[in-house]
C-alpha positions as CSV (number, residue, x, y, z in Angstrom):
1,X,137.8,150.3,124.7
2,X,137.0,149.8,128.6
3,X,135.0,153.0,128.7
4,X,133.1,156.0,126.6
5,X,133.2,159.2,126.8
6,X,130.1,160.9,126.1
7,X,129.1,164.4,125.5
8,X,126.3,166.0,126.8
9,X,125.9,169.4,126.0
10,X,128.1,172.9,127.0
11,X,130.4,172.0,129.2
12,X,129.0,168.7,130.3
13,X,130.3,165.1,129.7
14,X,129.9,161.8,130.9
15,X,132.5,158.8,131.2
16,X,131.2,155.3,131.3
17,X,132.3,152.4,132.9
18,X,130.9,149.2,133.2
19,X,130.3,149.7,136.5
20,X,130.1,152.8,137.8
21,X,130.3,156.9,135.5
22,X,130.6,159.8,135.7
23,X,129.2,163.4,135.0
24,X,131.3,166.6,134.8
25,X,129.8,170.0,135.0
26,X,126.0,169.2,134.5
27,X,123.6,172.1,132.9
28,X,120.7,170.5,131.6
29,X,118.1,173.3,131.1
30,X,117.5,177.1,132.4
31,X,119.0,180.4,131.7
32,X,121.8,181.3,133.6
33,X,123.7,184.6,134.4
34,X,120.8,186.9,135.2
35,X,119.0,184.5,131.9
36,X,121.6,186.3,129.5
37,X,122.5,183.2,128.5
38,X,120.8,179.8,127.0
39,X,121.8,176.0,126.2
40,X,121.1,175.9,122.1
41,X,119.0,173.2,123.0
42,X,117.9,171.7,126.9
43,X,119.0,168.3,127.7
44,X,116.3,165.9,128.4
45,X,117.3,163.8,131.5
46,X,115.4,160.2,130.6
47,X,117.4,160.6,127.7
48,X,120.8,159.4,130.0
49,X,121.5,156.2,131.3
50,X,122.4,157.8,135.1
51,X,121.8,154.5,136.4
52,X,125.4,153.7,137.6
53,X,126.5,157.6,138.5
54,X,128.5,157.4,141.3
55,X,130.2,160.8,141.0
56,X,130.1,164.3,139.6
57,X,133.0,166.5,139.0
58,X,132.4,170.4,139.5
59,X,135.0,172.4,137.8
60,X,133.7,175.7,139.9
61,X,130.9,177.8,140.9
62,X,129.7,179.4,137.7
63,X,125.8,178.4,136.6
64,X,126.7,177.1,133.3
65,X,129.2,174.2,134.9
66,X,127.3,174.5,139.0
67,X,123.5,174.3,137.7
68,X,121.4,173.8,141.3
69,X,118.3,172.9,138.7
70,X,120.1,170.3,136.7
71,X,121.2,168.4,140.6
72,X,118.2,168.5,141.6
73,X,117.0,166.8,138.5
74,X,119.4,164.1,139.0
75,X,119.0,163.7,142.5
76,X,115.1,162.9,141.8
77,X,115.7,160.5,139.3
78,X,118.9,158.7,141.3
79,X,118.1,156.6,144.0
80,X,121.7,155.7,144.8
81,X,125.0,157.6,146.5
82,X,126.6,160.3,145.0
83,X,129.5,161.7,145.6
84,X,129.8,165.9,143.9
85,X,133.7,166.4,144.3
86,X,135.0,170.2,143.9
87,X,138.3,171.7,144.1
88,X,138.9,173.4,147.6
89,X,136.9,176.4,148.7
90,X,136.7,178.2,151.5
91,X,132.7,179.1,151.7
92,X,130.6,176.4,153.1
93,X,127.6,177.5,150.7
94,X,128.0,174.6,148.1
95,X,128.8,172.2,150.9
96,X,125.9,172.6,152.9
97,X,123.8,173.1,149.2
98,X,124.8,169.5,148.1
99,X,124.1,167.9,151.4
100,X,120.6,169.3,151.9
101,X,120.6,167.8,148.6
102,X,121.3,164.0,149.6
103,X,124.7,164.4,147.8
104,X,128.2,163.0,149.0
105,X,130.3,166.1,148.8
106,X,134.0,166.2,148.8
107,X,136.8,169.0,148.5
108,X,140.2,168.3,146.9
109,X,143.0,170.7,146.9
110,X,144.5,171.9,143.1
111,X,147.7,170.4,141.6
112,X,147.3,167.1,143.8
113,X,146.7,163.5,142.9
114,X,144.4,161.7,143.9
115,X,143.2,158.4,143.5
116,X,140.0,156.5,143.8
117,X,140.7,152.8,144.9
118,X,137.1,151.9,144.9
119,X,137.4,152.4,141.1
120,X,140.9,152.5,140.5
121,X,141.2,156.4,138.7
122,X,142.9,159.0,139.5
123,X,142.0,162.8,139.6
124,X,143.4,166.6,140.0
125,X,141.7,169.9,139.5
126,X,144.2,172.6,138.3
127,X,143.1,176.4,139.5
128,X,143.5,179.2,137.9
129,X,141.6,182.4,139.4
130,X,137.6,181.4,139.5
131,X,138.0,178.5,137.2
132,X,139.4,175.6,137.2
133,X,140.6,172.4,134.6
134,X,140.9,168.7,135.7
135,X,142.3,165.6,135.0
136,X,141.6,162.2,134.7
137,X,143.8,159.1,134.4
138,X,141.3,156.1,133.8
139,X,142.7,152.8,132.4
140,X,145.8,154.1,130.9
141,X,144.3,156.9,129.0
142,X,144.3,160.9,130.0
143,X,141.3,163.4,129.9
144,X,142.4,166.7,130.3
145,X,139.2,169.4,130.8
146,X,140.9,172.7,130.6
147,X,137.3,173.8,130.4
148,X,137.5,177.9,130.3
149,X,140.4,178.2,132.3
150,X,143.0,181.3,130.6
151,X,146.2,179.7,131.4
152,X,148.9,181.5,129.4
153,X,151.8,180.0,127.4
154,X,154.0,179.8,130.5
155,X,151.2,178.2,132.4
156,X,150.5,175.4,129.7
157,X,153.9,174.8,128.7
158,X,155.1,174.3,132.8
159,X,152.0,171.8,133.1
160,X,153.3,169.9,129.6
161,X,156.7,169.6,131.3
162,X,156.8,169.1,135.0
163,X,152.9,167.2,135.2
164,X,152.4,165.2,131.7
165,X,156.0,164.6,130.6
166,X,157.8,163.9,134.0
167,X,155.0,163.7,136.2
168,X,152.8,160.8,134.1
169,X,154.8,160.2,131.5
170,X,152.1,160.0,129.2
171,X,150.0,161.7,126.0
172,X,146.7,163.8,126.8
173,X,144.1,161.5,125.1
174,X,141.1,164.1,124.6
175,X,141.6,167.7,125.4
176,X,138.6,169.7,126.2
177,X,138.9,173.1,125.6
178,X,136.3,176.1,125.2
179,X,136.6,177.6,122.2
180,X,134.1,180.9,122.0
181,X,133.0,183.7,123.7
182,X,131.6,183.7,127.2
183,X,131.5,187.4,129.3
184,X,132.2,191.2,128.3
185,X,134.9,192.0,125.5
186,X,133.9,195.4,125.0
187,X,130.7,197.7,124.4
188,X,128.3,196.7,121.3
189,X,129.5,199.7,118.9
190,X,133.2,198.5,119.6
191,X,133.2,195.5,116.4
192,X,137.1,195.3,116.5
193,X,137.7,194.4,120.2
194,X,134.5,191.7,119.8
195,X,136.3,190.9,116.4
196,X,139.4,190.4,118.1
197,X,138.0,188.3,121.2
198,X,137.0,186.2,118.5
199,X,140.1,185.7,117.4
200,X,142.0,185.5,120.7
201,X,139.5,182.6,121.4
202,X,140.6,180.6,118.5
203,X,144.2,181.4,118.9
204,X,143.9,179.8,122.5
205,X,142.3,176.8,121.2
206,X,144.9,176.3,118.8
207,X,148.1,177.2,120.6
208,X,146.7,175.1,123.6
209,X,146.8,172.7,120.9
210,X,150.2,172.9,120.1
211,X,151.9,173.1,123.2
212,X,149.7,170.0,125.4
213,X,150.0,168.2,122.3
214,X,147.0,165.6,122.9
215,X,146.2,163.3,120.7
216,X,142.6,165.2,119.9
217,X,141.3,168.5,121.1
218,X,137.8,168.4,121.9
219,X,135.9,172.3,121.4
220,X,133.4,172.4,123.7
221,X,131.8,174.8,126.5
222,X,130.3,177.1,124.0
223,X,127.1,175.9,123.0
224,X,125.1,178.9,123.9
225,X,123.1,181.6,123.1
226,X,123.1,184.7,124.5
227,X,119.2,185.5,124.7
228,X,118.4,189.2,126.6
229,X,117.9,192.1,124.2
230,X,121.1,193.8,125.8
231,X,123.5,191.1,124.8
232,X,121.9,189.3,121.7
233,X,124.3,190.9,119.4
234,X,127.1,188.9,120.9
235,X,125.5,185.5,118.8
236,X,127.1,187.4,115.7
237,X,130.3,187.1,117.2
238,X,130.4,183.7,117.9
239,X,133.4,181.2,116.9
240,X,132.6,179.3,114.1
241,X,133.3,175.6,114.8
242,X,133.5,174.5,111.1
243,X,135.5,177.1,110.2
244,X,137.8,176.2,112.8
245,X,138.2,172.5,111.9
246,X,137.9,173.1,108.1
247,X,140.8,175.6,108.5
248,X,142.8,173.2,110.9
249,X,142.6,170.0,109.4
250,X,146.8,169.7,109.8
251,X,145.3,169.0,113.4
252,X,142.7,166.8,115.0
253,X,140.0,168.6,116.4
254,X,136.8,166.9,116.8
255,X,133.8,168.7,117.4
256,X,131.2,166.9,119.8
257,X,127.3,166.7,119.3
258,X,124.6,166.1,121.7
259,X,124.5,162.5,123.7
260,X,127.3,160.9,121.1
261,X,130.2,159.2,121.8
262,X,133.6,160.9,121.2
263,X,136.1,158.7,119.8
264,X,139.9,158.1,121.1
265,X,140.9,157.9,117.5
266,X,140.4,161.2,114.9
267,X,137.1,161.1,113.2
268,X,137.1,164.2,110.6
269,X,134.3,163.3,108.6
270,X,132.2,162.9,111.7
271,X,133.7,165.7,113.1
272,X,133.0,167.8,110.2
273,X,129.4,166.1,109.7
274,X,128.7,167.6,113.6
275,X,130.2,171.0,112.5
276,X,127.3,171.2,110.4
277,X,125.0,170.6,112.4
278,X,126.2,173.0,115.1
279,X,126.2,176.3,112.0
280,X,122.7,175.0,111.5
281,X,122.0,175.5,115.1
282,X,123.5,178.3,115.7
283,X,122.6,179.9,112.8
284,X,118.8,179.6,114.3
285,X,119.5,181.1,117.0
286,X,120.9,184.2,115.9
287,X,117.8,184.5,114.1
288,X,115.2,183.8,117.5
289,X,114.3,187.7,119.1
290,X,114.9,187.5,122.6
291,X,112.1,188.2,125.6
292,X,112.2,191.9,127.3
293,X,114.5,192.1,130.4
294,X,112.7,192.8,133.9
295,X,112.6,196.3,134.9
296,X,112.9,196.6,138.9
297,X,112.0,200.2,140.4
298,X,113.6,202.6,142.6
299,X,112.8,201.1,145.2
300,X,113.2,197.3,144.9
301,X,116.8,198.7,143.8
302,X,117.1,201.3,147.2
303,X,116.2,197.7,149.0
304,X,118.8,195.5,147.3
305,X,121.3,198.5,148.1
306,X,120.3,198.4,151.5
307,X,121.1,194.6,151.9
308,X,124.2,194.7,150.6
309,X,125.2,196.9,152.8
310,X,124.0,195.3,156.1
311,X,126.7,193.0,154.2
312,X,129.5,194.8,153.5
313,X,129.0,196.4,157.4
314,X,129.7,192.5,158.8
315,X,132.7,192.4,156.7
316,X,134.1,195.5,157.4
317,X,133.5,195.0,161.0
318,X,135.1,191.0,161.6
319,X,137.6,191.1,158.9
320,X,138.8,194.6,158.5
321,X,137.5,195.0,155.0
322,X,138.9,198.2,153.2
323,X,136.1,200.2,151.4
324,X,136.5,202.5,148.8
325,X,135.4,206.0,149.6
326,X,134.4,206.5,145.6
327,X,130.9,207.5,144.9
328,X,129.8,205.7,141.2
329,X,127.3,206.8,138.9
330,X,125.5,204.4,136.7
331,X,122.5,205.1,133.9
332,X,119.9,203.2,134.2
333,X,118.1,203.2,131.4
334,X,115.3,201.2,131.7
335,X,113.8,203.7,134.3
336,X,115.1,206.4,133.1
337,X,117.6,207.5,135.9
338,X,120.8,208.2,137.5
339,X,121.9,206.2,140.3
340,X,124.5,207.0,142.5
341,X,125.8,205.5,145.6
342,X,128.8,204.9,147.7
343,X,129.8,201.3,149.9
344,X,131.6,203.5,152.5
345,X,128.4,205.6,153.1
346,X,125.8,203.5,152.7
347,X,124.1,206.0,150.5
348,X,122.3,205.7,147.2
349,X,120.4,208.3,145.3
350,X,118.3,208.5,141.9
351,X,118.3,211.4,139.8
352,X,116.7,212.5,136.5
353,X,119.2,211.9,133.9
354,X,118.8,215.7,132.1
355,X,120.8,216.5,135.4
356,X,124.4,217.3,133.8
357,X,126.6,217.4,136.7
358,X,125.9,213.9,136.8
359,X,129.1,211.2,134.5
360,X,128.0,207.8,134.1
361,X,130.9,205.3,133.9
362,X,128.3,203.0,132.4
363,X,124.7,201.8,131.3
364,X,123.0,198.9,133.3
365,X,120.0,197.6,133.4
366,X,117.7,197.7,136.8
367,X,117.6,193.8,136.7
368,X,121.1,193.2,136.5
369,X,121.8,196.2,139.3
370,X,119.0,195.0,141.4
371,X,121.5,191.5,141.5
372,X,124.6,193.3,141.7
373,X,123.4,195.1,144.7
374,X,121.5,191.7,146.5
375,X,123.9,188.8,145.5
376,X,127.7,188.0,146.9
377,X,128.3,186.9,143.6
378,X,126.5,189.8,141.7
379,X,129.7,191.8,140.4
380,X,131.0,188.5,138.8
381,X,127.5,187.6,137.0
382,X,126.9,191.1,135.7
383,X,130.1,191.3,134.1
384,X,129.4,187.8,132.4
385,X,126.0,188.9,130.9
386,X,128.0,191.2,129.0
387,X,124.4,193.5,129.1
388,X,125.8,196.9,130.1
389,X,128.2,199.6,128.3
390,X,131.2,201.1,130.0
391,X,131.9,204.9,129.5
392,X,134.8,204.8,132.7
393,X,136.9,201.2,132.4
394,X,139.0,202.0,135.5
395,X,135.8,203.0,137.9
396,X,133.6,200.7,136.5
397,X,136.6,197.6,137.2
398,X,137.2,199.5,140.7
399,X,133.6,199.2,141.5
400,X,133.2,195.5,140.0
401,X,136.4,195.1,142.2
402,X,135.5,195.1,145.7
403,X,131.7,194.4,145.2
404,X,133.7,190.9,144.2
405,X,135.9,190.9,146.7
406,X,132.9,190.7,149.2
407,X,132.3,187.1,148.0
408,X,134.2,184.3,149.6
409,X,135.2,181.6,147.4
């Protein structure tokens, strides 16, 4: 074989050539999400060769594939050039990020080839919403990383067709595909929606399976634990790997383990020897209690408030932003109050939460408000952490709605 594929740990893999590799989607240590979620087990950077990195592939902007920590940990330990290489985006954040870095970064659009003559592979990124998958044609063999991108049927079996049938003319070699849970289902008391997320997850592994028709599917992305009191009870949830290859064996589906080669050819005893390992894992850290979640007052949450709305002003003011006149009402429970506010009037107020004329559409926590409220990106991360209930889905989506919308991508 002229190179190895590697995996690392969550989302992350390496490929290694002779004379140059690769990472993709590096998250080596930290929480992430507001810390409601945690690698099973950190990755020790002197235990990689980086020593011929000459590129890192970024799938998107979430902290679990986009970890700041982890590039700055391999920026410090790299002397030589390397070049980060994203799908196109219009916000310059990342850009000017990775160049205050010392990183060589580069922006492709999706669904177009590209090729790298200096090493002689070739490349596309495939977007759909937030996420995206890529694609990598080295030496005659195909590495498809649909990652946690929710194409549909249509979606996979156009791609199957038009790009790997016609397009290449060739077989997917490894399939990376997440295969677990990772954001909000529905509220904790709600066991048949989180039942049937479960379930959704593994049909989507399996009927990705089925259409792509690669050689070996590769479970991956999923090797967390979600560690905050508020969403701990989503580790009872989680996809079972070995039940999933036990109960598949018709198809090959390899399971990956930490800094160990994953083979072109089927391995099912190794496979299910990893499984193992992973229920062990896992199994530990259902068991582990998580630390308290960060309580932020009144008024660090009155001053987040009042930043995002010095925000929302600038957008409303250059780009015509439309704001919705709604007032919402969230329970905060960890100080005990009522907070309601409105983006149109710039107004936020706290009650006591005896007072009845006041309807929640949910329960969040201070912390993960006090980031809503301060951070572009806070809408997106608090729905993630899963660490909130929803009494009012269409408010609640409204509100997560255009606080999102406020974030350029």
């Amino acid at each position: 074989m002229s190179f190895e594929v590697k995996f690392i740990n969550h989302a992350c893999f390496q490929i290694i050539k002779k004379d140059y590799s690769i990472l993709v989607d590096p998250w080596f240590s930290g929480k992430v999400f507001n810390n409601s979620w945690e690698l099973l087990r950190e990755t020790n950077i002197d235990d990689l060769d980086l020593s011929n990195l000459k590129y890192i592939f970024i799938s998107h902007e979430h902290p679990d594939h986009l970890s700041w920590s982890t590039l700055k940990q391999i920026r410090q330990k790299c002397n030589q050039r390397i070049e980060v290489l994203m799908p196109t985006r219009d916000n310059t954040n990342i850009h000017e990020n990775m160049s205050n870095l010392g990183f060589e970064y580069y922006q492709f659009e999706p669904y177009q080839f590209y090729t790298n003559d200096a090493d002689n592979f070739t490349f596309s990124f495939f977007k759909k919403h937030h996420d995206s998958a890529m694609l990598f044609d080295i030496d005659g063999k195909i590495i498809f990383n649909k990652n946690d991108c929710e194409f549909n049927s249509e979606d996979l079996h156009k791609m199957k067709t038009v790009i790997f049938d016609n397009m290449l003319g060739k077989e997917i070699d490894l399939l990376f595909n997440q295969f677990s849970l990772a954001g909000y289902y529905a509220n904790k008391n709600d066991k048949q929606t989180l039942k049937s997320a479960m379930e959704s997850h593994i049909s989507d592994l399996l009927n990705t399976h089925r259409i792509l028709k690669p050689k070996t599917t590769v479970p991956f992305a999923s090797f967390i634990t979600f560690c905050r009191p508020e969403n701990h009870f989503l580790n009872h949830y989680i996809v079972n790997i070995q039940e999933i290859v036990e109960d598949n064996k018709n198809i090959n589906l390899f399971a990956p383990f930490y800094l160990e080669n994953i083979p072109f050819e089927m391995d099912y005893k190794k496979s299910l020897s990893n499984c193992k390992k992973w229920s062990s894992i896992f199994d530990e850290a259902k068991n582990e209690n998580p630390k308290k979640t960060p309580i932020f007052s009144k008024n660090d949450l009155e001053e987040s408030f009042s930043l995002m709305c010095k925000e929302i002003s600038k957008l409303k003011n250059y780009f015509g932003l439309n704001v919705p006149d709604a007032k919402f009402t969230l329970c905060v429970q960890d100080i005990g109050r009522y907070c309601e506010f409105s983006f149109l009037d710039n107004k936020i107020d706290f009650t006591h939460m005896d007072d009845l004329s006041k309807v929640p559409i949910a329960s969040v926590s201070s912390y993960d408000l006090d980031g809503f409220f301060k951070n572009p990106w806070g809408a997106d991360t608090m729905n993630i952490t899963s660490c909130f209930s929803v009494y009012d889905m269409q408010q609640w989506r409204k509100m997560l709605s255009f606080r999102d919308m406020c974030y350029v991508r």
